[in-house]
Residue frames as a rotation matrix with the C-alpha (Angstrom) as fourth column:
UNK 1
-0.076 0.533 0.843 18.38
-0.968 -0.241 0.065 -0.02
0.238 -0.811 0.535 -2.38
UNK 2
-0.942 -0.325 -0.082 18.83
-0.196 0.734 -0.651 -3.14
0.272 -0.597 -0.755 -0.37
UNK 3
-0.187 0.979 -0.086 15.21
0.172 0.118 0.978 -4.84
0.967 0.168 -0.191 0.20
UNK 4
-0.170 0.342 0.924 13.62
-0.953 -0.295 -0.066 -3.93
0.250 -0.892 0.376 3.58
UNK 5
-0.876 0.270 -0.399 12.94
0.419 0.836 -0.355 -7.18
0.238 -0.478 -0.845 5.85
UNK 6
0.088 0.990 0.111 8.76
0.169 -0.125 0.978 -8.01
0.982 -0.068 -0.178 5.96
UNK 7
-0.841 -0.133 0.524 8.01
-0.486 -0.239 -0.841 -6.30
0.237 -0.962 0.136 9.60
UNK 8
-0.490 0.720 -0.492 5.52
0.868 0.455 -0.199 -7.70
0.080 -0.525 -0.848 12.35
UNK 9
-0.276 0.407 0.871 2.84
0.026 -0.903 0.430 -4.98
0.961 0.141 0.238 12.13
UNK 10
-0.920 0.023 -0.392 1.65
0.391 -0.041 -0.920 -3.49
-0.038 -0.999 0.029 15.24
UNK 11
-0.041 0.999 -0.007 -1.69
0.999 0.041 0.018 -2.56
0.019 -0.006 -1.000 16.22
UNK 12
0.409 0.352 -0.842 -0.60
0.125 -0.936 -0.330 1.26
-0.904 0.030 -0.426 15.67
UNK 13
0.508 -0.164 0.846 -0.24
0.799 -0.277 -0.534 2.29
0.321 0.947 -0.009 11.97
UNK 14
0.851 -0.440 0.287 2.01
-0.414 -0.898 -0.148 5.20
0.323 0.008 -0.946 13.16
UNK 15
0.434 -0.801 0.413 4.28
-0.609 0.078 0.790 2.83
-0.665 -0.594 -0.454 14.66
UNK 16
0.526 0.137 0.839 4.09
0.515 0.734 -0.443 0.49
-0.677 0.665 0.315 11.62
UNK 17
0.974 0.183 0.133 5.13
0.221 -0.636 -0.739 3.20
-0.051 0.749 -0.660 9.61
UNK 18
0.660 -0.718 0.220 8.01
-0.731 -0.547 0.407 4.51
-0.172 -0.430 -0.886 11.32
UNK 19
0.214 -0.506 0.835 9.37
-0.071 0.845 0.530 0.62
-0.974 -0.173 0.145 10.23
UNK 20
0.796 0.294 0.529 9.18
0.369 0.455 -0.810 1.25
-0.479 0.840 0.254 6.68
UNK 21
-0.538 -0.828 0.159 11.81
0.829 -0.485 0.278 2.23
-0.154 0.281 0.947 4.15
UNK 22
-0.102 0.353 -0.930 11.50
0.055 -0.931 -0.360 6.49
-0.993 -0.088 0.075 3.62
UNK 23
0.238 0.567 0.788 9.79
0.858 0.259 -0.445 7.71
-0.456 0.782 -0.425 0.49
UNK 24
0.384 -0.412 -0.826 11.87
-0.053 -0.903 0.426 10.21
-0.922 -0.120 -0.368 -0.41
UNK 25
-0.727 -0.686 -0.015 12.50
-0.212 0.204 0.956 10.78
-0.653 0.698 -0.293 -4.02
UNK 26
-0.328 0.768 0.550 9.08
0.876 0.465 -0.127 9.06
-0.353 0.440 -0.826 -4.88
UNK 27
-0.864 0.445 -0.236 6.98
-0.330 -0.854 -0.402 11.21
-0.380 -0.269 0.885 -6.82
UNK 28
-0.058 0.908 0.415 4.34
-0.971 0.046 -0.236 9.01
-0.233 -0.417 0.878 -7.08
UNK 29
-0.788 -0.025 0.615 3.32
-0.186 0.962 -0.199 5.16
-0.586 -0.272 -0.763 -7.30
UNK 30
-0.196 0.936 -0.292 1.41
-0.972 -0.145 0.187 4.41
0.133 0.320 0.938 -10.22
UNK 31
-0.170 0.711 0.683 -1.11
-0.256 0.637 -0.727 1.16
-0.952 -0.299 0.073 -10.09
UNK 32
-0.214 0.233 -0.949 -1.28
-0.929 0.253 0.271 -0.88
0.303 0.939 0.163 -13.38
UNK 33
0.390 0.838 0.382 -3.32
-0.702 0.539 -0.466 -3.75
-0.596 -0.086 0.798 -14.50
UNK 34
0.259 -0.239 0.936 -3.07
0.144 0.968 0.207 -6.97
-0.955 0.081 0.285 -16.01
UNK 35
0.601 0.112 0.791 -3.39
0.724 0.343 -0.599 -4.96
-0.338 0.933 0.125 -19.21
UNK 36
-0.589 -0.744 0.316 -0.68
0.779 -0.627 -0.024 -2.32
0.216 0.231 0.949 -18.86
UNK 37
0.268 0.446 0.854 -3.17
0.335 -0.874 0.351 0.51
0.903 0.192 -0.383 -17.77
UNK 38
-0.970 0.127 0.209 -2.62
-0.236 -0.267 -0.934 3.00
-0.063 -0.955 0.289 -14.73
UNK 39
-0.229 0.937 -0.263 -5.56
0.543 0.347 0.765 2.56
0.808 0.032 -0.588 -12.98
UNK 40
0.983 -0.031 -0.183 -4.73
0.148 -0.461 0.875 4.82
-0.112 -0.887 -0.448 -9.95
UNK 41
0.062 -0.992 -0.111 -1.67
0.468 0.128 -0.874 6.53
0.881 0.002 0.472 -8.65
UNK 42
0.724 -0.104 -0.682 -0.96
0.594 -0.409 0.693 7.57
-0.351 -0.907 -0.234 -4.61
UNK 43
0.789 -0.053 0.613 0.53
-0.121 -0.990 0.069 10.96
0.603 -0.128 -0.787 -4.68
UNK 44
-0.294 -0.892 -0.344 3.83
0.885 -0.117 -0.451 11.90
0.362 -0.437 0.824 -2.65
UNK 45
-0.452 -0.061 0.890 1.69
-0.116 -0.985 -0.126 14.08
0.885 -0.160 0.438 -0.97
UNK 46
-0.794 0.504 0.339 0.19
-0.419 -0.052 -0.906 15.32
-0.440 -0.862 0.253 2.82
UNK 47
-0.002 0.845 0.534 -2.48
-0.758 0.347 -0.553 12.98
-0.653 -0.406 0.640 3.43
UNK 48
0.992 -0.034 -0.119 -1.33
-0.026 0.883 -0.469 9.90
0.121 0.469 0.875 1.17
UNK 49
0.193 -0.936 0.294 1.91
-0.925 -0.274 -0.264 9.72
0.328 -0.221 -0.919 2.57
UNK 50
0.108 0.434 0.894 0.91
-0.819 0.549 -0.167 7.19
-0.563 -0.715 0.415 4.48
UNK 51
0.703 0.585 0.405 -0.17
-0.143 0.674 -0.725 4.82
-0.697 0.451 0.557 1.92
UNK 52
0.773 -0.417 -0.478 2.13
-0.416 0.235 -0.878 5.74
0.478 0.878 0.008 -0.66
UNK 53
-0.181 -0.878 0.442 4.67
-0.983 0.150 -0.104 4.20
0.025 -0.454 -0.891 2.21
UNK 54
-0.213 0.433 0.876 2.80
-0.145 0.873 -0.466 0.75
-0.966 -0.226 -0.123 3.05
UNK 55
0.742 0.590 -0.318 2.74
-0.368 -0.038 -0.929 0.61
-0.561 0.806 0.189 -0.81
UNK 56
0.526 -0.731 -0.435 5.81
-0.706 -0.091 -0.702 0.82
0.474 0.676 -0.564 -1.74
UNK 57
-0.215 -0.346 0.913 6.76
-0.830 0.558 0.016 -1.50
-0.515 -0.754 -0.407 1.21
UNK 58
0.453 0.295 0.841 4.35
0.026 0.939 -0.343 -4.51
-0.891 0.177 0.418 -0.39
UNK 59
0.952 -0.255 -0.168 6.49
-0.126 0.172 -0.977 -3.86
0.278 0.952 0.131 -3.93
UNK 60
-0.130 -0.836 0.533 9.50
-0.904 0.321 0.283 -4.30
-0.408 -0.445 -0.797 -1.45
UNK 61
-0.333 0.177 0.926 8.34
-0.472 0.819 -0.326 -7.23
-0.817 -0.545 -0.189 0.30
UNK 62
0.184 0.407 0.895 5.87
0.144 0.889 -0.434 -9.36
-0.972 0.209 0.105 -2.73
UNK 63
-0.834 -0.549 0.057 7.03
0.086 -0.026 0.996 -7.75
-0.545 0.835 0.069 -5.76
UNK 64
-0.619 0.719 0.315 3.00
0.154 -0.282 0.947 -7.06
0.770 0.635 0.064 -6.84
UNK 65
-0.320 0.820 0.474 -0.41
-0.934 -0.358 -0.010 -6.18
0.161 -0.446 0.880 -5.34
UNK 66
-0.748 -0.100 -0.656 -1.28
-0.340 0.907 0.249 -9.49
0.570 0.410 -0.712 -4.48
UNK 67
0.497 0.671 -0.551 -4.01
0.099 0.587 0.804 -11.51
0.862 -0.454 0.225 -2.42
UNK 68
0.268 -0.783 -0.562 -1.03
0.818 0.493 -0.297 -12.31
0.509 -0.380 0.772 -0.07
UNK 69
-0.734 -0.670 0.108 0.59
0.591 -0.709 -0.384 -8.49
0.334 -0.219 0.917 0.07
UNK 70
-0.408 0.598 0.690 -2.86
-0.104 -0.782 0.615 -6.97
0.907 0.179 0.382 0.46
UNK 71
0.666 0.601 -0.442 -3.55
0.254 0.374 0.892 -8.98
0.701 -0.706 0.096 3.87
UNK 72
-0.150 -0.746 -0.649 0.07
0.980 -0.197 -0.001 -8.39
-0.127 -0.636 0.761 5.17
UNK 73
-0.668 -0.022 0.744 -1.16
0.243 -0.951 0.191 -4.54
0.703 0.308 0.641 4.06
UNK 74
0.236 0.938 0.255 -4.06
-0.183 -0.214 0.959 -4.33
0.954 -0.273 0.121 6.12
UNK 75
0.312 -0.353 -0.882 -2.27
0.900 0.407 0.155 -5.74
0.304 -0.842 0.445 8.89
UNK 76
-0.607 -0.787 -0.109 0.07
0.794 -0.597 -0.113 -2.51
0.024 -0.156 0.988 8.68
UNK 77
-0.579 0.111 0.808 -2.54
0.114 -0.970 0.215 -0.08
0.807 0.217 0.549 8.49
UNK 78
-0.908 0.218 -0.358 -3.87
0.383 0.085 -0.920 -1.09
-0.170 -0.972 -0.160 11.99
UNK 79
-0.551 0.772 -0.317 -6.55
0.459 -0.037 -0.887 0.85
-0.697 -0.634 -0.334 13.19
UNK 80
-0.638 -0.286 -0.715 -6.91
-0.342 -0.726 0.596 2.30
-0.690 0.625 0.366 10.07
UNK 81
-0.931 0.176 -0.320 -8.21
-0.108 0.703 0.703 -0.96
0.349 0.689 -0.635 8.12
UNK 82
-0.577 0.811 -0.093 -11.14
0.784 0.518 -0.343 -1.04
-0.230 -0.271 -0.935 10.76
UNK 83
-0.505 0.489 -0.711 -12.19
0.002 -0.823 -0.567 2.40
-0.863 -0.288 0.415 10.47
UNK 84
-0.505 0.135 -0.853 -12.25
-0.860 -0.161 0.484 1.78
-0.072 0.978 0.198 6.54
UNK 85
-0.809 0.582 -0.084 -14.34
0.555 0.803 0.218 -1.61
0.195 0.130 -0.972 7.32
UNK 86
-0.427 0.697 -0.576 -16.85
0.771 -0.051 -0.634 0.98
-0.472 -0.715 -0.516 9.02
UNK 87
0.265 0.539 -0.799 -16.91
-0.245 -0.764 -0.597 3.50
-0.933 0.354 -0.070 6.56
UNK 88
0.149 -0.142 0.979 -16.52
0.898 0.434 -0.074 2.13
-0.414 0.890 0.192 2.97
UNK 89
0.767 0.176 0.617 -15.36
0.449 -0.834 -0.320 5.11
0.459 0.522 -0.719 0.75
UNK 90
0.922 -0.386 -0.015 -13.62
-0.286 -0.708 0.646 6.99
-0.260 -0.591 -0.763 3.47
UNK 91
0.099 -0.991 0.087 -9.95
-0.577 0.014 0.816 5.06
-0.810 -0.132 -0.571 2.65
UNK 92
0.620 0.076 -0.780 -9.75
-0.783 0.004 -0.622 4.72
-0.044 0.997 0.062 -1.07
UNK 93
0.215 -0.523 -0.824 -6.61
-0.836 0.338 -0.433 2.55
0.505 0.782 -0.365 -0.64
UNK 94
-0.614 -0.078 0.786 -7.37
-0.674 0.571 -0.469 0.46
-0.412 -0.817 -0.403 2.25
UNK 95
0.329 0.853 -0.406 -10.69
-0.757 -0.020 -0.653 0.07
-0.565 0.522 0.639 0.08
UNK 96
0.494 -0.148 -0.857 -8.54
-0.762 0.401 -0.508 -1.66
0.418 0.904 0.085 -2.77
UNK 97
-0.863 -0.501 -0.064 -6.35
-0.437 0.804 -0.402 -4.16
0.253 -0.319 -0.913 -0.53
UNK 98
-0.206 0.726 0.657 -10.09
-0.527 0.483 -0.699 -5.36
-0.825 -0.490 0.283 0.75
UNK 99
0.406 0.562 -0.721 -10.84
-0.892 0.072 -0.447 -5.70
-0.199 0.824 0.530 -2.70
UNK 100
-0.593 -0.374 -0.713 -7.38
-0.409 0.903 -0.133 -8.02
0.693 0.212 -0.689 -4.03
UNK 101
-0.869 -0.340 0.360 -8.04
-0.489 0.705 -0.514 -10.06
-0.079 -0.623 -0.778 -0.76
UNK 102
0.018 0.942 0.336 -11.55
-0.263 0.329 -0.907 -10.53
-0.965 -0.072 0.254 -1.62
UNK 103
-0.089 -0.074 0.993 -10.38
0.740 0.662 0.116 -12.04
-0.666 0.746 -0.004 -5.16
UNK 104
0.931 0.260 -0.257 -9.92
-0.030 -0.646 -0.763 -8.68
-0.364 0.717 -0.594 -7.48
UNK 105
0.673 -0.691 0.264 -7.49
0.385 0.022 -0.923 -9.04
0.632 0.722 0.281 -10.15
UNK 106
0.349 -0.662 -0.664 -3.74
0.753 -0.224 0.619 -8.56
-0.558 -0.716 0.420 -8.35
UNK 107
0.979 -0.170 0.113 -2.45
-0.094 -0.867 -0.490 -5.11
0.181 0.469 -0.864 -9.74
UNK 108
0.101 -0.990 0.101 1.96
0.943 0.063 -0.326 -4.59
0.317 0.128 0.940 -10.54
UNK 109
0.917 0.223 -0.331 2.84
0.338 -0.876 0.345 -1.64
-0.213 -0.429 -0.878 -8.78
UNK 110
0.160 -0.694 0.702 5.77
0.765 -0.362 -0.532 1.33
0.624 0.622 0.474 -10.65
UNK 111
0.402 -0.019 -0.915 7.32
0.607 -0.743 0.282 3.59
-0.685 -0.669 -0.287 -8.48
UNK 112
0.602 -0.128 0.788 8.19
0.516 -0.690 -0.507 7.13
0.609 0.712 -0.350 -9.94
UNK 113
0.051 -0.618 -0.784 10.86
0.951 -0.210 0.228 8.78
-0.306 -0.757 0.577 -9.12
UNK 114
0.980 -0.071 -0.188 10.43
-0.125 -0.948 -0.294 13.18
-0.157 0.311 -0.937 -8.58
């Protein structure tokens, strides 16, 4: 797979998407820590599609969860990122890119293949 070039996000997260590479194949995206633990994995399923796409994009594009990949993330989920400023809770993984960018430990992201 040939890296994807970093897109200009757009203020719709449906059009943002529709730039990424397809997640076919994935069956799921686990989240490890500094010490080798999963800490979380996004599904390859309805209703985390989404995410598990703009995920796998920043392990394109920065090559980790970073400070860096988690702002150029938040960009890409558009309207998405404000709703999840307005409701805390409601977008588990918007939730965690607020977090890196707000100085939480940067997380290595493993993609599984189904």
């Amino acid at each position: 797979m040939t890296q994807p070039a970093m897109i200009q996000p757009t203020a719709s997260f449906k059009e943002n998407l529709q730039a990424l590479p397809p997640i076919e194949g994935i069956e799921r995206l686990e989240l490890v820590n500094a010490a080798g633990e999963v800490v979380d994995t996004i599904e390859n399923q309805p209703g985390k599609q989404g995410s598990l796409s703009v995920y796998q994009y920043l392990l394109a594009i920065f090559g980790s969860l970073t400070a860096e990949a988690a702002t150029h993330g938040l960009a890409v989920f558009a309207e998405h990122t404000e709703d999840a400023q307005n409701r805390p809770g409601a977008h588990p993984n918007i939730d965690r890119l607020f977090d890196i960018q707000g100085g939480a430990a940067p997380l290595t992201l493993r993609v599984v293949k189904g």
